[in-house]
C-alpha positions as CSV (number, residue, x, y, z in Angstrom):
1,X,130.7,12.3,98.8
2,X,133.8,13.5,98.7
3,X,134.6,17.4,99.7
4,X,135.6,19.7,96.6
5,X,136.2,22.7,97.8
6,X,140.3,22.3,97.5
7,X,139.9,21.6,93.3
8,X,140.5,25.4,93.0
9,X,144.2,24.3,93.9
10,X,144.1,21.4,92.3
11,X,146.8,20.8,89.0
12,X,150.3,20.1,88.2
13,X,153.0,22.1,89.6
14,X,156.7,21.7,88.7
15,X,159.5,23.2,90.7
16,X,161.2,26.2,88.7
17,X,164.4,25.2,89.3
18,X,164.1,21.4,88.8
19,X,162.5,22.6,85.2
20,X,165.2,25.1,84.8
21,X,167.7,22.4,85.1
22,X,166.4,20.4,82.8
23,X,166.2,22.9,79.9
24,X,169.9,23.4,80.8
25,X,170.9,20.0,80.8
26,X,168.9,19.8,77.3
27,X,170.1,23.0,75.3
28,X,173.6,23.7,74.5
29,X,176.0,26.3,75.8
30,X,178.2,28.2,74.2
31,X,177.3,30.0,71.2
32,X,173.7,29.1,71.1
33,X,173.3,31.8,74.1
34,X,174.1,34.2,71.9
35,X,171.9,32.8,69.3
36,X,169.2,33.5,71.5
37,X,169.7,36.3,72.4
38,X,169.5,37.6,68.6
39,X,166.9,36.0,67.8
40,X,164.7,37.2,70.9
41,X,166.0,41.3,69.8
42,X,164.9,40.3,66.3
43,X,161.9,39.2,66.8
44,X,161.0,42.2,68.9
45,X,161.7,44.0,65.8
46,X,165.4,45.4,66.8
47,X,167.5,47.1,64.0
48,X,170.8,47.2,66.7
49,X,172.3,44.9,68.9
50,X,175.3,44.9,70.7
51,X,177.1,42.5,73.3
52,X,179.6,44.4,75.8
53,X,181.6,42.8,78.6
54,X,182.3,44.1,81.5
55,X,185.2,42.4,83.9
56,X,184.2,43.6,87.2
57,X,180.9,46.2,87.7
58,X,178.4,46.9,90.6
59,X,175.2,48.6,89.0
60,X,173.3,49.5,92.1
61,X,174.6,52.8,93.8
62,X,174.6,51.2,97.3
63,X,178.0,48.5,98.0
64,X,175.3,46.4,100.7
65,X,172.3,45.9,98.2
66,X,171.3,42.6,96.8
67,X,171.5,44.0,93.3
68,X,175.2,44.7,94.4
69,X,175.8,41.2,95.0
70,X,174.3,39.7,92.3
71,X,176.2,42.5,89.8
72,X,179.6,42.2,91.1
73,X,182.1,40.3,88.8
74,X,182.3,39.6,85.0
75,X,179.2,40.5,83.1
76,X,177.7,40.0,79.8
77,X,175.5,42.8,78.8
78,X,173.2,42.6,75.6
79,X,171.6,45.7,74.7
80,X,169.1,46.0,71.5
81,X,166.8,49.0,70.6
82,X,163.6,47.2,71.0
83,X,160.8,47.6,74.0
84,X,159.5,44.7,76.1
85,X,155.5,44.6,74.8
86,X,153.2,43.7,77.6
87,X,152.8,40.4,75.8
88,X,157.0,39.9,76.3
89,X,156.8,40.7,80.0
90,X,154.4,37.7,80.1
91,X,156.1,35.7,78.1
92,X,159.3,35.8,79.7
93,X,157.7,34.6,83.1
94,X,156.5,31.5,81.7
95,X,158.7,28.5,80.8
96,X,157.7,26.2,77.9
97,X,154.9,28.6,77.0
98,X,155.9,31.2,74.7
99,X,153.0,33.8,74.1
100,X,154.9,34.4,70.5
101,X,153.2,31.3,69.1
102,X,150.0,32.7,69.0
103,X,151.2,36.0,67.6
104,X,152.5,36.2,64.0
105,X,153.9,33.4,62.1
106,X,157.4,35.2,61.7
107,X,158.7,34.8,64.9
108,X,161.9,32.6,64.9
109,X,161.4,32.1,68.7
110,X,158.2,30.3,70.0
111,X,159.0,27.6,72.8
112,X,159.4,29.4,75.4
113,X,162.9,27.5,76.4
114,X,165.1,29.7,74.5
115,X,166.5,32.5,76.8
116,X,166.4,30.2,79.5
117,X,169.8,29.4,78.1
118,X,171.4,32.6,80.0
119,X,171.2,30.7,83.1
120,X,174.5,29.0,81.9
121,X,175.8,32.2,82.4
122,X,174.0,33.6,85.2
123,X,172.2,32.7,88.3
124,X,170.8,36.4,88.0
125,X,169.2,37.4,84.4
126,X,168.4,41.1,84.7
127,X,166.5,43.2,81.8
128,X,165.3,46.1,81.8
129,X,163.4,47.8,78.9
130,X,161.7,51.6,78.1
């Protein structure tokens, strides 16, 4: 008889940034991150958005932090007047598993792939939200 006792760890595990890479190589850049991006404030119900960039910035009040280091250089800030639900904070942590499918039929974004697309832009995606 075989021992069990490791089937709690059993299952399929991808690596994130092998997965990442392939929704990358996959989904187009350009314009379409800024597609996403839209359509991820509208379907958290935003009335504004508005896309700023910013040639060089450091947002962290100390020059030696790693939030120094991954904010310095040429940004792309996308601000809406929407709030992260607790359902989006999950959401956004799983790729290729949106939660929004289960919600209401009128959301335009439901793969869970979409803002992915940032990371042609960025090896850091901040947000912050409330």
């Amino acid at each position: 008889m075989s021992d069990w006792s490791s089937a709690s760890d059993f299952g399929q595990k991808i690596d994130l940034t092998v997965r990442i890479r392939e929704i990358l190589r996959n989904y187009p850049e350009g314009l379409s991150i800024l597609k996403e991006l839209l359509q991820n404030a509208d379907d958290a119900g935003a009335r504004t958005v508005r896309f700023v960039t910013v040639e060089s910035q450091t947002f962290s009040s100390s020059p030696d932090d790693a939030l120094s280091a991954a904010t310095k250089g040429p940004s792309l800030l996308a601000f809406n007047d929407a709030k992260f639900s607790s359902t989006d904070f999950k959401s956004i942590q799983q790729i290729g598993n949106s939660l929004k499918k289960a919600g209401a039929g009128n959301k335009t974004g439901r793969f869970g792939v979409g803002v992915n697309s940032v990371y042609h832009l960025t090896e850091v995606p901040m947000f912050s939200s409330g």
